[in-house]
C-alpha positions in Angstrom: 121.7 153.0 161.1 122.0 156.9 161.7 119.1 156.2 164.4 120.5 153.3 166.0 123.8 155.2 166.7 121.9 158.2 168.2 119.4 155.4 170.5 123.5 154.0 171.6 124.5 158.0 171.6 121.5 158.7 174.1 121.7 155.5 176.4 125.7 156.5 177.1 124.8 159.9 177.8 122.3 158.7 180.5 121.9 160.1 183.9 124.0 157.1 186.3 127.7 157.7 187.2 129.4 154.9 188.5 132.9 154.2 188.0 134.1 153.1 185.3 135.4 148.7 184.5 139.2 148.6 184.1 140.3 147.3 180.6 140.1 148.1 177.0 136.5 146.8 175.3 134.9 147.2 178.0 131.0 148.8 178.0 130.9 151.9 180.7 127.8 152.1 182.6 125.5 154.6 181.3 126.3 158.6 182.4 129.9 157.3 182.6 130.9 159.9 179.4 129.8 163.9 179.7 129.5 163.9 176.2 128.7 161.9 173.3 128.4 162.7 170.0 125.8 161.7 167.4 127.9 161.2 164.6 129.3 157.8 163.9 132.1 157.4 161.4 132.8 153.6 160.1 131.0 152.2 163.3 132.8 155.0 165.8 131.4 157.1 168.0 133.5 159.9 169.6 133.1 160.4 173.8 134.1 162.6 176.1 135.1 162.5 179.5 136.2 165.6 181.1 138.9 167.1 178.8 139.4 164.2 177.4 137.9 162.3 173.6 138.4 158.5 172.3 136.0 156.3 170.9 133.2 153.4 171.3 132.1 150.9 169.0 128.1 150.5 168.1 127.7 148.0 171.3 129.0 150.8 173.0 132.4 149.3 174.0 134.8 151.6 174.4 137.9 150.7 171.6 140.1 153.8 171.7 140.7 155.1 175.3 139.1 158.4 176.2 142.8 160.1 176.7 143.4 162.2 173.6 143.4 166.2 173.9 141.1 166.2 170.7 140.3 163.4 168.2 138.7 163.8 164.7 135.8 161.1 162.9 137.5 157.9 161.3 138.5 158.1 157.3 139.5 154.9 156.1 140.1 153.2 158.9 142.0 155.7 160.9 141.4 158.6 163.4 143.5 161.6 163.6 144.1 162.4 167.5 145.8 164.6 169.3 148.2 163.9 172.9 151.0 165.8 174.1 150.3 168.7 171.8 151.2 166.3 168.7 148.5 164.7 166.2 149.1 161.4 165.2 146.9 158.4 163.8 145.0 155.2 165.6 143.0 152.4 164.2 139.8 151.2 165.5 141.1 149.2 167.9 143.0 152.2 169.7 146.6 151.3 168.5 148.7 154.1 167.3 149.4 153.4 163.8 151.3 156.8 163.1 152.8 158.3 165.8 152.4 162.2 167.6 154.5 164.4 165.4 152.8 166.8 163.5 151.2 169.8 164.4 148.6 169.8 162.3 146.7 166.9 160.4 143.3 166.1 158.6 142.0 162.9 158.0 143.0 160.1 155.0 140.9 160.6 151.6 142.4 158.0 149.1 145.3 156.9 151.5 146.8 160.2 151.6 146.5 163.5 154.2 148.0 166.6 154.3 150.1 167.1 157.4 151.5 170.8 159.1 155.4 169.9 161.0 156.2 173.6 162.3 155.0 176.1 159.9 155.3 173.7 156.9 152.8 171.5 154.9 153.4 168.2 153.3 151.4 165.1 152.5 151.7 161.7 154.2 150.5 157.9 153.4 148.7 155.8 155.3 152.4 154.4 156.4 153.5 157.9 157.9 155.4 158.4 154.9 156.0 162.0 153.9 155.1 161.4 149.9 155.3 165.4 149.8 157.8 167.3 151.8 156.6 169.1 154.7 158.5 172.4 153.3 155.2 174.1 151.9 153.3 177.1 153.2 150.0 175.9 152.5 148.7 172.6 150.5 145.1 172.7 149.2 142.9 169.9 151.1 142.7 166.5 149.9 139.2 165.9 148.2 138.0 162.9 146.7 137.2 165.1 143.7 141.2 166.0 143.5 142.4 162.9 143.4 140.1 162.6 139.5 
């Protein structure tokens, strides 16, 4: 599997640039990213174009449009992306399930993430749903081993 993403990773990165198809779920013609990276979290496969990051399936559709400032692997299900200066959350089909708010974020381990709003730390669900107030100065990270 790890070699079948990398054979998709290396056919995207090819040398043609043509313009892109309009639509979501589309396949871009190969060269259309300037960058795309090796590692493929639950099927994903982060791109870049310019300045810009989102995400194509293994057919090498693209799911989550390449317009986020910076975007993180998928854990459990969701992506932790960044536009406007605000992370937030999509799924895997590129809708935003949490929206821009916080100013810092890490991605879901056990349904829950630790989330920075200003200079505070708090803990949200996969809802959105501050479970820990954001009025901490630092929270450790969520492991799989804390949550024993």
């Amino acid at each position: 599997m790890k070699y079948r993403s990398l054979i998709l990773a290396l056919f995207l990165f090819a040398s043609c640039k043509e313009e892109p198809a309009v639509g979501s779920h589309q396949r871009q013609p190969q060269g259309y990213y300037d960058m795309v990276y090796a590692d493929n979290s639950e099927g994903m496969i982060k791109v870049m174009k310019g300045k810009k990051y989102g995400f194509v399936n293994t057919r090498g559709e693209e799911v989550v449009p390449v317009i986020y400032e910076e975007a993180e692997a998928f854990m459990e299900g969701l992506s932790v992306v960044k536009k406007g200066g605000k992370w937030g959350f999509v799924d895997s089909f590129g809708k935003v399930q949490i929206d821009f708010k916080f100013d810092a974020a890490d991605g879901f381990i056990n349904g829950f993430t630790r989330v920075k709003l200003g200079k505070k730390t708090g803990v949200i669900n996969k809802k959105g749903e501050l479970v820990i107030p954001a009025k901490y100065v630092f929270i450790d990270a969520i492991t799989r081993e804390s949550q024993k």
